[in-house]
LUMDOVO-673746 format. One record per residue (C-alpha): residue in three letters; residue number from 1; x, y, z negated. Coordinates in Angstrom, 3 decimals, decimal comma. Example, Ala and Ser with C-alpha at 12.3 -4.5 7.8 and 13.67 -1.06 7.14 Angstrom:
2
{node "Ala"; 1; {12,300; -4,500; -7,800}},
{node "Ser"; 2; {13,670; -1,060; -7,140}},
***
This chain:
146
{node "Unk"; 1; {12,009; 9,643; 21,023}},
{node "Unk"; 2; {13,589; 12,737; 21,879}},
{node "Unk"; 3; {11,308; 15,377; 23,692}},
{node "Unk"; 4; {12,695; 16,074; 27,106}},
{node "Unk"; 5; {13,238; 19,391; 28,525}},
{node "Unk"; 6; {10,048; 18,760; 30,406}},
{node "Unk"; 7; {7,897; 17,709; 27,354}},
{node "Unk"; 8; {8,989; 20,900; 25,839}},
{node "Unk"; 9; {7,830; 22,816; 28,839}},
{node "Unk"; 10; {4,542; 21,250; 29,059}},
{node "Unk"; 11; {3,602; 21,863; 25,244}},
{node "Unk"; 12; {4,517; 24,944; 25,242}},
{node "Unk"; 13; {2,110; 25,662; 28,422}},
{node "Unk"; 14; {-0,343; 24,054; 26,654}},
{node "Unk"; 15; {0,707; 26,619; 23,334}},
{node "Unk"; 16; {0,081; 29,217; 26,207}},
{node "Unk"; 17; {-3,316; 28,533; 27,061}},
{node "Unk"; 18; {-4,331; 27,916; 24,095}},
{node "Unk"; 19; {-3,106; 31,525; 22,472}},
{node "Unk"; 20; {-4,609; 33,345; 26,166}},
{node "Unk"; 21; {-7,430; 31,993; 24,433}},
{node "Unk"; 22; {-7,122; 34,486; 21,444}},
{node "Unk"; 23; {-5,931; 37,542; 22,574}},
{node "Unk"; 24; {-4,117; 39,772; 20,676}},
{node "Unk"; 25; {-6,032; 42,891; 21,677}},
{node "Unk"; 26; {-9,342; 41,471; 20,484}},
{node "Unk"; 27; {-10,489; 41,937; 16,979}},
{node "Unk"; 28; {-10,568; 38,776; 15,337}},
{node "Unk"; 29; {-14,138; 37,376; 14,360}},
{node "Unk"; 30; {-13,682; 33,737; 14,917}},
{node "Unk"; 31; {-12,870; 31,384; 11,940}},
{node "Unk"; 32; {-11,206; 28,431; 13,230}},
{node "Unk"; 33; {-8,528; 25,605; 13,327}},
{node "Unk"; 34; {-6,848; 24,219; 16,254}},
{node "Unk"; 35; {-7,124; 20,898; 16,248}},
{node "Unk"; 36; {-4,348; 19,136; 18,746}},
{node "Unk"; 37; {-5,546; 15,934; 19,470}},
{node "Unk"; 38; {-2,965; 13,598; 21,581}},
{node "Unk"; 39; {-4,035; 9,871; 22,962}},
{node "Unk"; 40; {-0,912; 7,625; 23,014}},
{node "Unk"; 41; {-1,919; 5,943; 25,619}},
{node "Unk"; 42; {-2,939; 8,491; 28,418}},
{node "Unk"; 43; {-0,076; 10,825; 27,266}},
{node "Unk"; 44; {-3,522; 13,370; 26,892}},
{node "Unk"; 45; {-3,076; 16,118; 24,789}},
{node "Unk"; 46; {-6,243; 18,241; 24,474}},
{node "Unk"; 47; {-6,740; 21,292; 22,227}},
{node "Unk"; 48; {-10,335; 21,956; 20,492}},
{node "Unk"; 49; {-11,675; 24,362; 18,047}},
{node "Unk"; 50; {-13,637; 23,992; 14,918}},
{node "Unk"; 51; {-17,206; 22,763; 16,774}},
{node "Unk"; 52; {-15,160; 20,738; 19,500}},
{node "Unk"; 53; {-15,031; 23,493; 21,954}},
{node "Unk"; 54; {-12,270; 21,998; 23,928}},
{node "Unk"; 55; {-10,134; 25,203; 24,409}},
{node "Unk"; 56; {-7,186; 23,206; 26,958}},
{node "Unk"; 57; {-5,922; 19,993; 28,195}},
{node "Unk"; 58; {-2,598; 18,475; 29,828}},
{node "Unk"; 59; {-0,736; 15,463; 30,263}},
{node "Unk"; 60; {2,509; 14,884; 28,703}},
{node "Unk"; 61; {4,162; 12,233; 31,155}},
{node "Unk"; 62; {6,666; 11,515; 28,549}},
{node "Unk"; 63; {4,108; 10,195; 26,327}},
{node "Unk"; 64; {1,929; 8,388; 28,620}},
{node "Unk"; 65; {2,234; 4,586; 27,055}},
{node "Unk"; 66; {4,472; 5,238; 24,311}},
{node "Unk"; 67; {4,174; 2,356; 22,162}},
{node "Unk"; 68; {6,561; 3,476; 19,239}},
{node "Unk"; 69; {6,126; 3,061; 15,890}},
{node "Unk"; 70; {7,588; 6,602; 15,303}},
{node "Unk"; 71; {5,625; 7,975; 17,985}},
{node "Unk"; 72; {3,125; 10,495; 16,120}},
{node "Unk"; 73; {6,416; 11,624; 13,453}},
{node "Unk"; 74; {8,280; 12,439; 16,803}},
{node "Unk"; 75; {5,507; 14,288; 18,639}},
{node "Unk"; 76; {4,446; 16,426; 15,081}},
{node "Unk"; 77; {8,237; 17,381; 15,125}},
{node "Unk"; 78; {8,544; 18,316; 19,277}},
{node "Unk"; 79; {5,011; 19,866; 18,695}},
{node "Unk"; 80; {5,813; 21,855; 15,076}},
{node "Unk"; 81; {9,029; 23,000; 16,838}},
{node "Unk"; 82; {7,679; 24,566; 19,696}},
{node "Unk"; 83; {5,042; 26,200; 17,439}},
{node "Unk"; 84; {8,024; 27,771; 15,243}},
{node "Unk"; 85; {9,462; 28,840; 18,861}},
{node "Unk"; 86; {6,332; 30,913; 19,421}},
{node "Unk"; 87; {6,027; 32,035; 16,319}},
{node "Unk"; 88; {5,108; 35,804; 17,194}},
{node "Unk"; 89; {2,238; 34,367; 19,441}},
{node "Unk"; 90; {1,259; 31,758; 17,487}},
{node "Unk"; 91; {0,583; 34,125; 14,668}},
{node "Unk"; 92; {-0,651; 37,442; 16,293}},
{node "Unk"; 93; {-3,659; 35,415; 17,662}},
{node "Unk"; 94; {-7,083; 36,649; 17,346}},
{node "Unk"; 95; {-8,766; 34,186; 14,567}},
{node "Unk"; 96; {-9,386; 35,459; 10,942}},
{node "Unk"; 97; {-6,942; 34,321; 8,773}},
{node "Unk"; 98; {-5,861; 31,807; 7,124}},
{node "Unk"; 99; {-5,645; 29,141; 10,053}},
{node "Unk"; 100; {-4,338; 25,880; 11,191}},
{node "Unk"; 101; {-2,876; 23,803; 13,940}},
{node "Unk"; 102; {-3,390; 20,654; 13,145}},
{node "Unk"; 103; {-2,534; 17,211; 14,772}},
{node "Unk"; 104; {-4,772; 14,386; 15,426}},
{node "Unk"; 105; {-5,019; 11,058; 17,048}},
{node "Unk"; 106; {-7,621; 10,123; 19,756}},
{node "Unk"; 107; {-10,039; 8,888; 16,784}},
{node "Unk"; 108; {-9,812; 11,991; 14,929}},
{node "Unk"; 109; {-7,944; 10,786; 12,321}},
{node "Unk"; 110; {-5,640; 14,244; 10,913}},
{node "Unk"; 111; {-2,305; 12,956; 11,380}},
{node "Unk"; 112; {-0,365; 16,177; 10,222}},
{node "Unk"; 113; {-0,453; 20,211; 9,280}},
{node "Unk"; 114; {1,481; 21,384; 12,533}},
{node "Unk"; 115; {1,606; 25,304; 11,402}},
{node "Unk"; 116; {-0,276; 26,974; 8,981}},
{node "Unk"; 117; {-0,943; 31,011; 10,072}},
{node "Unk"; 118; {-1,643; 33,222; 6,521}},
{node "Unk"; 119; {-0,367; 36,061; 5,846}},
{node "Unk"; 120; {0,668; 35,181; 1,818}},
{node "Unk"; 121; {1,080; 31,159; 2,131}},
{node "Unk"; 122; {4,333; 29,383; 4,225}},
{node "Unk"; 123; {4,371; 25,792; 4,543}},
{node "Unk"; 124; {7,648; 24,664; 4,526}},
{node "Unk"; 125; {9,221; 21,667; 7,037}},
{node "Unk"; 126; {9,522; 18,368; 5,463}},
{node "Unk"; 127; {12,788; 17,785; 6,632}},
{node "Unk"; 128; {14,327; 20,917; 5,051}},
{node "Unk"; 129; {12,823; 19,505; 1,836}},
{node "Unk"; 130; {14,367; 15,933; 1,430}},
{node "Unk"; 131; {16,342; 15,710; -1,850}},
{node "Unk"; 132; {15,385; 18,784; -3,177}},
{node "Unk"; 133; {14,035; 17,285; -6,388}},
{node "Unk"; 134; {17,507; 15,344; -6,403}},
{node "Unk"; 135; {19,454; 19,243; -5,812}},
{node "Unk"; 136; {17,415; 20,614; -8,484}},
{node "Unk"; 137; {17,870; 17,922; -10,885}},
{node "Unk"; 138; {21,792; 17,949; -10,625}},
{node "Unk"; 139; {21,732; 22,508; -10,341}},
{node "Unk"; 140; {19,650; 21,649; -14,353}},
{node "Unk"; 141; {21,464; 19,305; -15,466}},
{node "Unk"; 142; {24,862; 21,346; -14,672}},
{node "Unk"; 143; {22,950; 23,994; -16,224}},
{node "Unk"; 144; {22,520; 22,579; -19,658}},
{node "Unk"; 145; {26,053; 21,384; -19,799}},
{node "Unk"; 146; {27,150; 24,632; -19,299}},
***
């Protein structure tokens, strides 16, 4: 499922709300994650904090009744990519450092690490990192022969 020009709109309204939230301007005192929970079923997507403050909530009419099997790999990459957008806001938020977005289902299950905000520590995409072990093996073994 590719996220549709309105999907991307709508998350990143959400991403608004939820970073009006934390001011820049504020000094940060608040230790917390974001937790992004989304319900496949109501296309719900509903932002909370650490003691299940709920901090926003939309509807994503793209996902309402999306019965793929893919459906929570496609939203982590629509959702991780608008997060990497928004980068400046996403990481100039008020909220002591180090601190997470972080995807769930509607049972609370952690699906996925959406965007990790630290000042020393980068977590890198999944998808930039398939067949690195295979890259490194062949840059070594070229290495020895050499």
């Amino acid at each position: 499922m590719k996220a549709t020009e309105q999907t991307v709109q709508q998350v990143e309204r959400a991403l608004r709300k939820i970073s009006d939230k934390y001011p820049l301007n504020e000094e940060a005192t608040m230790l917390t994650d974001i937790h992004i929970r989304v319900t496949q079923d109501t296309g719900e997507l509903v932002a909370f904090d650490d003691d299940d403050n709920e901090i926003t909530r939309c509807i994503i009419e793209q996902w309402i009744d999306n019965k793929d099997d893919s459906f929570y790999d496609d939203i982590t990459n629509t959702l991780r990519g608008v997060l990497t957008k928004h980068k400046d806001k996403v990481e100039q938020m008020s909220i002591l450092k180090p601190y997470s977005f972080v995807l769930e289902d509607d049972d609370r299950e952690n699906i996925s690490e959406l965007y990790l905000v630290d000042d020393d520590t980068v977590i890198i995409d999944e998808e930039l990192m398939k067949g690195l072990d295979k890259d490194l093996d062949d840059f070594f073994a070229k290495l020895m022969k050499d």
